[in-house]
C-alpha positions as CSV (number, residue, x, y, z in Angstrom):
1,X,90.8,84.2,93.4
2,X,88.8,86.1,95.8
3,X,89.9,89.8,96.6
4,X,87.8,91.8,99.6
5,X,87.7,95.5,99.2
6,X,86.6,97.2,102.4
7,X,87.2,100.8,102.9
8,X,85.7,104.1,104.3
9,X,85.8,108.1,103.0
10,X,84.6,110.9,104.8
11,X,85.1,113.6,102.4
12,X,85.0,111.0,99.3
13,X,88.8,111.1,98.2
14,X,89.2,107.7,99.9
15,X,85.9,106.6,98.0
16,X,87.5,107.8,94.6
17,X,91.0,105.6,95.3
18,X,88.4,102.3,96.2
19,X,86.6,102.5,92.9
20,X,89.8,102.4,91.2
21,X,91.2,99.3,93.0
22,X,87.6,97.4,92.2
23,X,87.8,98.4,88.9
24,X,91.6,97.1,88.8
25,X,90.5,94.2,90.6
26,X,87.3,93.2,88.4
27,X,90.3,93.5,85.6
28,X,92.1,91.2,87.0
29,X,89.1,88.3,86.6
30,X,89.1,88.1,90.5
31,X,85.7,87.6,92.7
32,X,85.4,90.8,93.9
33,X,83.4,91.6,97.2
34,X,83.3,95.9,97.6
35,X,82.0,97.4,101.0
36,X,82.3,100.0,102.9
37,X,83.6,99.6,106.2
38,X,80.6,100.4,108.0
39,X,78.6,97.6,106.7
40,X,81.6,95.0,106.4
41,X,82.3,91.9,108.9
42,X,85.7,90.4,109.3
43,X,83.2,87.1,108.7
44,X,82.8,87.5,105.4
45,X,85.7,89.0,104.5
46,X,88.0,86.8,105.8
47,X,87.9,84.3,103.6
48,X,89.4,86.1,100.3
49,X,92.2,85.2,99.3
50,X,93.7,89.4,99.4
51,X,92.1,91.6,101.9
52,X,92.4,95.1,100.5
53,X,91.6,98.5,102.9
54,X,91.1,101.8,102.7
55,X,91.2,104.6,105.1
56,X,91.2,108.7,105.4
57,X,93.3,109.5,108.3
58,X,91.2,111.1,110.4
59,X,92.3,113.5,113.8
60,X,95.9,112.4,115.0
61,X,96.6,110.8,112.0
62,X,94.1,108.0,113.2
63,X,91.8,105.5,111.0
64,X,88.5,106.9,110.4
65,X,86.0,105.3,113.0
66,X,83.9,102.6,111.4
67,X,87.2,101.1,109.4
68,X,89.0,101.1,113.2
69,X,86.1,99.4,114.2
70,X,86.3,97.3,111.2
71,X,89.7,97.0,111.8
72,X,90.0,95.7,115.4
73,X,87.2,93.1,114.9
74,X,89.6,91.3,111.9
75,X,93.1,92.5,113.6
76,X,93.6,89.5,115.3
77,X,92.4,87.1,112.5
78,X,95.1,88.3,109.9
79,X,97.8,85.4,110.9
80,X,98.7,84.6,107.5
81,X,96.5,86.7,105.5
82,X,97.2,88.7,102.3
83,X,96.6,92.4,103.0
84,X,97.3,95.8,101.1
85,X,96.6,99.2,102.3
86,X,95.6,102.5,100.9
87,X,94.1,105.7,102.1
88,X,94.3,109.7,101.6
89,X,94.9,112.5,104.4
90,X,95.0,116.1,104.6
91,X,98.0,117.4,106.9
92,X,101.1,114.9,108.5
93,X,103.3,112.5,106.8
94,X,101.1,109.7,106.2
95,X,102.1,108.0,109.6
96,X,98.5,106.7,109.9
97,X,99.0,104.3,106.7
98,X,102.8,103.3,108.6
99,X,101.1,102.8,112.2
100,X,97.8,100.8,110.3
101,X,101.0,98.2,107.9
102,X,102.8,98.1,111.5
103,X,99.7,96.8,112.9
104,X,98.3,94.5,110.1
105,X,102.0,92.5,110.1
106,X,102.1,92.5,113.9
107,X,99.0,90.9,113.9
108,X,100.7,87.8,111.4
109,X,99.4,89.4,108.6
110,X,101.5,89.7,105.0
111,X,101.5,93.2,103.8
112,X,101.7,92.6,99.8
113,X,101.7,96.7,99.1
114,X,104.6,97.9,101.6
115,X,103.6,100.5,103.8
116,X,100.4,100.7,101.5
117,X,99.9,103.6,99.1
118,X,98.7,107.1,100.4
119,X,97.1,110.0,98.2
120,X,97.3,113.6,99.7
121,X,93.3,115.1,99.2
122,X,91.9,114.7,96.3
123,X,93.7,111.4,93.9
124,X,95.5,112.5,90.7
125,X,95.1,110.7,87.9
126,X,98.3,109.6,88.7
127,X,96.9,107.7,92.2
128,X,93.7,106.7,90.3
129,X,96.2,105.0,87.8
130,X,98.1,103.4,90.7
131,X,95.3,102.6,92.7
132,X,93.8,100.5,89.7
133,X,97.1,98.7,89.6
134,X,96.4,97.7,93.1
135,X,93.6,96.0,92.8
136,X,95.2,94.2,89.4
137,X,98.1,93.4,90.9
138,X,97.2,91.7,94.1
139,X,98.2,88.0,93.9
């Protein structure tokens, strides 16, 4: 099993939350590949078997700009495709993380993670702990 980590962090919360799912994921015997979102292509990541992502949200509770840049160049290649979702933001509800599993299923894709798991600031250990299950978990 082959499980893609791609993600981007501005302030490094988002960062923190990634290292946890590869370290989750690496647990669970998977092939991992871990990249940021900036130097990602939907090329070589879509071919895992779980594609997992991580955003801040950014602005009007948007995704931060390389992972929507990231995003829209794999958007329309996710018929089918395994997908979980995680992130941090500052102020709002998390409606970024809703609008981003809204747009991964419209696009075909299977959201394995619901609405994808959310941390506000700075993970707790709590998150960290969740986060790890994540990438475990992911089958």
């Amino acid at each position: 099993m082959t499980k893609a980590i791609v993600y981007a962090s501005t302030t490094g919360n988002t960062g923190m939350m990634a290292r946890a799912v590869e370290k989750g994921a690496k647990r669970s015997g998977a092939d991992v590949l871990f990249i940021t979102a900036d130097k990602a292509s939907a090329v070589e990541v879509l071919p895992a078997d779980i594609i997992i992502l991580g955003s801040p949200a950014m602005g009007a509770e948007t995704l931060e700009d390389s992972m929507e840049t990231f995003f829209c160049a794999l958007e329309g290649k996710l018929k089918g495709k395994k997908v979980m979702l995680f992130g941090s933001y500052d102020w709002g509800d998390g409606q970024w993380i809703r609008d981003w599993a809204d747009r991964v299923t419209n696009a075909g894709g299977k959201m394995l993670n619901g609405q994808g798991l959310m941390a506000h600031l700075s993970p707790d250990e709590e998150i960290l702990r969740q986060c790890e299950q994540l990438g475990e978990s992911a089958a």
